[in-house]
C-alpha positions as CSV (number, residue, x, y, z in Angstrom):
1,X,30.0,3.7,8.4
2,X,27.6,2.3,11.1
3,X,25.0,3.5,13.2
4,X,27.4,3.0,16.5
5,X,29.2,6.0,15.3
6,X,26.5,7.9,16.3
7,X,25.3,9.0,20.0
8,X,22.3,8.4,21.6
9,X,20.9,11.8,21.8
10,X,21.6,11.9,17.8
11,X,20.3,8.5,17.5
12,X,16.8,10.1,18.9
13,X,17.3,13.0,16.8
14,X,17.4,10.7,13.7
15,X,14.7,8.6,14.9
16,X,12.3,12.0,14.5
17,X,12.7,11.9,10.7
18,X,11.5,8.4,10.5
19,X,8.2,8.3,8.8
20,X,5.6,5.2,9.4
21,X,2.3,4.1,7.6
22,X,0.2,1.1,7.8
23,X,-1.8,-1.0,5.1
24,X,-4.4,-3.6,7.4
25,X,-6.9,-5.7,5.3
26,X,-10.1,-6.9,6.7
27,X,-12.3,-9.7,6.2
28,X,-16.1,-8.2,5.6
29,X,-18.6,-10.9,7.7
30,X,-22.5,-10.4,8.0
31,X,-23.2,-8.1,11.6
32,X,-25.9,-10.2,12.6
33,X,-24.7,-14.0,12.0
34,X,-20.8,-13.0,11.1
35,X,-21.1,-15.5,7.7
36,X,-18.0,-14.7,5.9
37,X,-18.7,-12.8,2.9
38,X,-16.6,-12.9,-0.4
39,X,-16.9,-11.3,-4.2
40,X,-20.2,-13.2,-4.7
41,X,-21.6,-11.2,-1.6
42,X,-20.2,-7.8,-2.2
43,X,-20.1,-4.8,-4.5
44,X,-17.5,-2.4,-5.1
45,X,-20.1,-0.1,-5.4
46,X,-22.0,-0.9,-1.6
47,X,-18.2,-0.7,-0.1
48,X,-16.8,2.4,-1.8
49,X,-20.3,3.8,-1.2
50,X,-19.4,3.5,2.9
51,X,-15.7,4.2,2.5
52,X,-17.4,7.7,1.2
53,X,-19.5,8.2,4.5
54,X,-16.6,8.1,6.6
55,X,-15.5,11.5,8.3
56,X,-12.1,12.4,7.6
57,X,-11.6,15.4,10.4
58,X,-8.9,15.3,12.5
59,X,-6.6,12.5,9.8
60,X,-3.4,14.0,8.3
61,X,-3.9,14.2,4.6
62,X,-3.9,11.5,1.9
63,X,-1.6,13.2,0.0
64,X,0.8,10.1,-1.6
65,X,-1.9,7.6,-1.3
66,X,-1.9,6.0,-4.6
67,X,-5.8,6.2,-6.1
68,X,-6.7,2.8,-7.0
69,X,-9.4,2.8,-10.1
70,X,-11.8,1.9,-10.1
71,X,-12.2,4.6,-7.1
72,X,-12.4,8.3,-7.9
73,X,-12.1,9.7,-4.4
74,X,-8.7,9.6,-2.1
75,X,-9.3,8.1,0.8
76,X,-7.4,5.6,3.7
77,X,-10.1,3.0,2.1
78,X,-9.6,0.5,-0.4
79,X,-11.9,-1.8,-1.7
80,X,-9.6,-5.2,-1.6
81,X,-9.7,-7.6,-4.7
82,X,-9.4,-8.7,-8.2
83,X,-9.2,-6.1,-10.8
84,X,-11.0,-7.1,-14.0
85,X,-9.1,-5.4,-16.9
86,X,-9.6,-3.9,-20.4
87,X,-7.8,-4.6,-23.1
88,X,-5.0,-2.6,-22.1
89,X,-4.8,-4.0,-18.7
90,X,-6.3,-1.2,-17.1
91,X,-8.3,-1.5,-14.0
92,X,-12.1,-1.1,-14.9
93,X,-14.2,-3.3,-12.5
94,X,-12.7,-5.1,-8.9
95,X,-14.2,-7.8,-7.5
96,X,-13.6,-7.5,-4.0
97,X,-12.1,-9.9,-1.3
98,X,-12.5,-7.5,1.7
99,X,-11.6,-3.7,2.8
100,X,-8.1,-2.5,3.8
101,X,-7.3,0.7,5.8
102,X,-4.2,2.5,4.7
103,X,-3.0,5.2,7.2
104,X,-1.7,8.4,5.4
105,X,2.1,9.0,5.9
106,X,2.9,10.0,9.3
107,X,5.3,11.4,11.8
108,X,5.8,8.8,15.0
109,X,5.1,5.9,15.2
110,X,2.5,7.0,18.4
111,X,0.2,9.0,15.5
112,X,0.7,6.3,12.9
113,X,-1.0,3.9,16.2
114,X,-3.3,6.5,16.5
115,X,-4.3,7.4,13.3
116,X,-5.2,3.7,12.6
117,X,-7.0,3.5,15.6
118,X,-9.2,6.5,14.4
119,X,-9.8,4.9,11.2
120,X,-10.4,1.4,12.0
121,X,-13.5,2.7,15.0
122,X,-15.0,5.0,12.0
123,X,-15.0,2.9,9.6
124,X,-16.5,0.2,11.8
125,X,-19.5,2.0,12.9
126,X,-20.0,3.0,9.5
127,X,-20.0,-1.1,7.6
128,X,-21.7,-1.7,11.1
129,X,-24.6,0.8,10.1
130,X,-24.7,-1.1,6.7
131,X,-24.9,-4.4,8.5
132,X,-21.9,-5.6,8.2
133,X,-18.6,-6.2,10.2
134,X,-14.9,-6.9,10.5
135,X,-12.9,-9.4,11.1
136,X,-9.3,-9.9,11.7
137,X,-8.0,-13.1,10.0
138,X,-5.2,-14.0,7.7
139,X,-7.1,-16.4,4.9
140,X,-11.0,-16.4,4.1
141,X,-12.1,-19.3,6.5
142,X,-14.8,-20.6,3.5
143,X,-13.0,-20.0,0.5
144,X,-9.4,-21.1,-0.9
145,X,-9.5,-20.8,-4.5
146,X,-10.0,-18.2,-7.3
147,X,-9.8,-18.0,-10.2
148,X,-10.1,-15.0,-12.6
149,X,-8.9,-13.6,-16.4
150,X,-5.5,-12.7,-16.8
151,X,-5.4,-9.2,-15.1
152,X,-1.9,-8.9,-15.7
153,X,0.5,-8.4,-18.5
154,X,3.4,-10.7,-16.4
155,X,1.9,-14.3,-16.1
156,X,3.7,-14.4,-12.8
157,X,2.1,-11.3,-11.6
158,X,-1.4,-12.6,-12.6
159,X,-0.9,-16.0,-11.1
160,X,-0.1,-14.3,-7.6
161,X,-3.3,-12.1,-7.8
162,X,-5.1,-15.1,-7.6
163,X,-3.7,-16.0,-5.1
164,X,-3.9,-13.3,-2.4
165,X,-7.8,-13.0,-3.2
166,X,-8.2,-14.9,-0.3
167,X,-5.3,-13.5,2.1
168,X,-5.5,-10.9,4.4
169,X,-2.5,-9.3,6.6
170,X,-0.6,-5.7,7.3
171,X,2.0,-4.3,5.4
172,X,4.5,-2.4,8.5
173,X,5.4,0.8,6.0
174,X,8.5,2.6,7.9
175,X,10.7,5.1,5.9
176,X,14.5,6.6,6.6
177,X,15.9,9.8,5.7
178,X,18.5,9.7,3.2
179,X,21.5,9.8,5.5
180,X,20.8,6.3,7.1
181,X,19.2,4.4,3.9
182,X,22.4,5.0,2.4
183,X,23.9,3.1,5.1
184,X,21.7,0.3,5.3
185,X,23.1,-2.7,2.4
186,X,19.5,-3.4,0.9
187,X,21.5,-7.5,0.8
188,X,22.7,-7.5,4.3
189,X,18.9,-6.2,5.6
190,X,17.2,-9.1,3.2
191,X,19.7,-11.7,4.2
192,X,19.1,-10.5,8.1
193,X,15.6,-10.9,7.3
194,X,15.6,-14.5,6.1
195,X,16.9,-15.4,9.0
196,X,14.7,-13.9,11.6
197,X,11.8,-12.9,9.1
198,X,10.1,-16.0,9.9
199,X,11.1,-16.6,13.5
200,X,8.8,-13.0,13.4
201,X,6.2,-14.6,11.2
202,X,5.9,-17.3,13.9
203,X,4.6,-15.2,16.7
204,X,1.8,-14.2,14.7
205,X,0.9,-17.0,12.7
206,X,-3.2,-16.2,12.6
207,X,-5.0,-17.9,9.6
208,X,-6.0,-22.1,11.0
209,X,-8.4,-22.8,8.8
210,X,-9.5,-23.8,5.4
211,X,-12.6,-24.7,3.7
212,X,-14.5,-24.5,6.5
213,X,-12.5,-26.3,9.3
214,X,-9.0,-25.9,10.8
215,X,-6.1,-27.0,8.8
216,X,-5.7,-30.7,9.4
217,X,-2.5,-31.9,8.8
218,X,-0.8,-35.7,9.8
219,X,0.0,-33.9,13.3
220,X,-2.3,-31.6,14.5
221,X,-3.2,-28.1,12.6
222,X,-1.4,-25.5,10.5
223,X,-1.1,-22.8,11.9
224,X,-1.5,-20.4,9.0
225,X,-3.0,-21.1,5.3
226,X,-1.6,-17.4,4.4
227,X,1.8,-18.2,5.0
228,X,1.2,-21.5,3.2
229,X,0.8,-19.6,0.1
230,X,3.0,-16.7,0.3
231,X,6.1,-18.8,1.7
232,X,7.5,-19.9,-2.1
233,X,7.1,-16.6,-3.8
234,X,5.9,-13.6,-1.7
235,X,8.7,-11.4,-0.6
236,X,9.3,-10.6,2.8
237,X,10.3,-6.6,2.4
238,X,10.1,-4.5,-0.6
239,X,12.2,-1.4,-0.5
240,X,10.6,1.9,-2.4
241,X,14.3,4.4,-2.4
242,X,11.9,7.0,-5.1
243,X,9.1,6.4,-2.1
244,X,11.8,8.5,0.7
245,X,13.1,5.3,1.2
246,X,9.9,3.6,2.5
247,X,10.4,-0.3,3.4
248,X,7.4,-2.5,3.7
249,X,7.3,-5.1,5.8
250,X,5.2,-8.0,4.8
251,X,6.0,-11.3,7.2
252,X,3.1,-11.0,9.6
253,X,-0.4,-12.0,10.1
254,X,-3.2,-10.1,10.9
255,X,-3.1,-8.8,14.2
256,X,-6.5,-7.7,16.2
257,X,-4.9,-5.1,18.5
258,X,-3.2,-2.1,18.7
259,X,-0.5,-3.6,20.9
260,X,0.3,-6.3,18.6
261,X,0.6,-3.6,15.5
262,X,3.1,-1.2,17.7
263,X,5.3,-5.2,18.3
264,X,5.5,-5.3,14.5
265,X,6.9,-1.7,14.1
266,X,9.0,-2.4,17.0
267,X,10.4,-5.5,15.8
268,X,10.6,-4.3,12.2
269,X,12.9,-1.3,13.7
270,X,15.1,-3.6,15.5
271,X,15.4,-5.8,12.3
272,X,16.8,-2.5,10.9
273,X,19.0,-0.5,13.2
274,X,20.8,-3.7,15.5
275,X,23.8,-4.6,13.7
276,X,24.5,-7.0,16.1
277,X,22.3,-9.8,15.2
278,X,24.2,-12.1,13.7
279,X,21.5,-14.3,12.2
280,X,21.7,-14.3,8.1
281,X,20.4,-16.9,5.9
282,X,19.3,-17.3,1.8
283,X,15.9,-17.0,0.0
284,X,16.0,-20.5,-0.2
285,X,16.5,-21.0,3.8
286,X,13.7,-18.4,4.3
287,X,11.2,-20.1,1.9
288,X,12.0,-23.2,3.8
289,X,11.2,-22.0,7.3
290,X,8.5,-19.8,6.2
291,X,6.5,-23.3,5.3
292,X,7.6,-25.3,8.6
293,X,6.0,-22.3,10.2
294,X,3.1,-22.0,8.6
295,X,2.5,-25.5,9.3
296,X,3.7,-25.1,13.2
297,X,4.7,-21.6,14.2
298,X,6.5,-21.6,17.2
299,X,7.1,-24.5,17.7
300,X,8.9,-24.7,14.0
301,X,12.7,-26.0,14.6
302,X,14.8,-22.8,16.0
303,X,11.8,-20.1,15.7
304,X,11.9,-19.7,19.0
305,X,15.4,-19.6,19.6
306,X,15.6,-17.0,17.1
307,X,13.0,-15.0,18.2
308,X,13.8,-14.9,21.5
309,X,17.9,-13.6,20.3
310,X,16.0,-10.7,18.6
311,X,12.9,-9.9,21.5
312,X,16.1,-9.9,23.9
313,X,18.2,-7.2,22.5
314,X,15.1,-5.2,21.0
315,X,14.9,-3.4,24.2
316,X,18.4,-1.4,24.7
317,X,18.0,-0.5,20.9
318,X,14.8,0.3,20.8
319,X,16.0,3.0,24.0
320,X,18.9,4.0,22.4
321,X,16.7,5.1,19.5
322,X,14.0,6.8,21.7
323,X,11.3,4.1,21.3
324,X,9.5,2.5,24.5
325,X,9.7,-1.5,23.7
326,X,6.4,-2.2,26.5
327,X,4.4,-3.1,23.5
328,X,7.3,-6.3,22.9
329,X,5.5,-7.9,25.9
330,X,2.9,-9.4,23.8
331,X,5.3,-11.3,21.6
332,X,7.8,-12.4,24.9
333,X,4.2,-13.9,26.0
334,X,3.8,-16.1,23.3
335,X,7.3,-17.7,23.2
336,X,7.1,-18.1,27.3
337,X,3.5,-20.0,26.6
338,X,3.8,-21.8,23.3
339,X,0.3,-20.5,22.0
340,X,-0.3,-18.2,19.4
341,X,-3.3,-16.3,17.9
342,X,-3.9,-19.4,15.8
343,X,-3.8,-21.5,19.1
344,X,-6.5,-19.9,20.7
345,X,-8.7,-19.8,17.6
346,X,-8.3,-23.6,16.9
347,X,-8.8,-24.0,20.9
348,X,-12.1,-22.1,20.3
349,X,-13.0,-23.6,17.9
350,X,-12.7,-27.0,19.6
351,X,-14.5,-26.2,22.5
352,X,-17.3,-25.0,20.7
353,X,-17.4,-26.4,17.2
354,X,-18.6,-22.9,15.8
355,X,-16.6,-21.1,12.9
356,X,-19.1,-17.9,13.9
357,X,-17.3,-17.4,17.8
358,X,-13.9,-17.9,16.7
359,X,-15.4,-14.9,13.6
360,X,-16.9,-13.1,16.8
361,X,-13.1,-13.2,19.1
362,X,-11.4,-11.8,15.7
363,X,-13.3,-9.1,15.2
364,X,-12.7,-7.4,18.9
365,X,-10.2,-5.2,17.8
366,X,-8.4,-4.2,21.3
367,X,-7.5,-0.7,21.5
């Protein structure tokens, strides 16, 4: 069985049971001087203290969120970091790497865009009004190492939360009812995703610089330090079929627009329902790729070409499934001009030779 068998009008009707949710983590900076701010500057206690102020009116309910100790309160708002264990591994303290906004589960993609939205201007104003601010950037620009106790019970596990204390980047959560999971092959969608994963990846590459400075490698600068670390051993999808067959979608940077987030659902939901794209490769392949683009997005042998297959059919499926592609526009743009998010911030920061403007452009999040 295949999606062709169906028609476009119950293509659409299909489409309405989809279900979407977003995970976006923040880097916390100073409001007045935007100094990047890490576990040494910040307090579970100051953040969850904000994340409490927030008013909730008008969001669907958190019902399904997980509650992640050492918070006691459901919320959209998680205090990002390390957990520091007991003896049992049990969370007890966190020491945090920055805040992360987790929509509740939602109808359309249009309210998940909106709900976000929502969230994202509240809480804001309310870390504003505490004197600090956010920033949208894929790796801590100061800091590239941590190291903590073993937090885990699997030495892999505990080696990756290391890791990720100083990544940042959105999880694209998008769930199918049970009629079409069962006809997606969980190996055909990985293998598809190998292959065009980081051609993806590339468009949003977001995270130049490291220790203080951009990236320098032999031929210019990396394009993203976050990729650098995830490429070997982070996967690019994890499939939750006890979740109501939620995916989550984990190849891109952080984006600082609503635009760019709606052009990773959209391209995320093309990866899914065109079974034309031909495009499969290995883990191995993916790993691969995923480091040439971290070290030169675009411009990484066959992103674009690969990118531009996927960007050029996206359209009529998209249609066919009732979704408008406009929001693909900002991606076409960036294979037509070569530059990426990562582009402009290392063009920044040449012109000006100040870590604090390119801090400033990230955190105008464009609505």
């Amino acid at each position: 069985m295949t999606f062709s068998q169906f028609s476009s009008e119950e293509k659409k009707n299909l489409a309405k049971e989809f279900r979407f949710g977003l995970e976006s983590e923040y880097l916390v900076v100073t409001k007045d001087d935007f100094t990047p701010l890490w576990h040494h500057d910040l307090t579970f206690e100051t953040l969850n203290g904000i994340f409490e102020s927030v008013p909730l009116d008008g969001i669907p309910s958190c019902e399904g969120l997980d509650l992640e100790p050492p918070q006691t309160k459901l919320m959209p708002f998680v205090v990002e970091g390390y957990h520091l264990p007991d003896m049992d591994f049990h969370a007890k303290e966190i020491l945090p790497k920055g805040v992360e906004i987790r929509t509740p589960v939602c109808n359309s993609l249009e309210e998940v865009l909106k709900v976000h939205t929502t969230l994202f201007t509240r809480l804001r104003k309310a870390m504003n009004d505490g004197d600090y601010d956010l920033v949208c950037l894929s790796h801590h620009p100061i800091h590239s190492q941590f190291s903590g106790p073993q937090n885990k019970r699997r030495h892999d596990y505990w080696q990756w939360s290391m890791e990720v204390m100083t990544t940042f980047g959105p999880d694209i959560n998008v769930s199918l009812s049970d009629k079409l999971a069962a006809m997606v092959s969980a190996d055909d969608l990985e293998a598809k995703i190998n292959y065009y994963g980081p051609a993806l990846s590339a468009l949003s590459v977001a995270s130049p610089f490291v220790d203080g400075s951009p990236w320098a490698l032999r031929d210019g600068f990396g394009k993203s330090f976050r990729m650098h670390k995830r490429s070997y051993i982070a996967p690019p999808i994890e499939f939750h079929p006890t979740e109501k067959n939620r995916y989550e979608f984990k190849v891109f940077d952080m984006p600082n627009s609503i635009e760019e987030i709606e052009a990773q659902f959209l391209s995320f939901l093309t990866l899914v329902l065109d079974e034309g794209l031909q495009g499969r490769a290995s883990k191995q392949t993916r790993i691969y790729d995923l480091g040439q683009v971290a070290r030169h997005g675009i411009k990484a042998e066959d992103m674009k070409a690969r990118a531009t297959e996927l960007l050029e059919r996206a359209p009529a499926i998209l249609k066919d499934w009732g979704y408008n592609p406009q929001a693909l526009e900002v991606f076409k743009k960036r294979i037509l001009t070569g530059k990426t998010p990562a582009d402009d911030m290392i063009e920044l920061y040449q012109k000006t030779n100040s870590l604090t403007e390119v801090l400033k452009s990230r955190s105008q999040f464009l609505v």
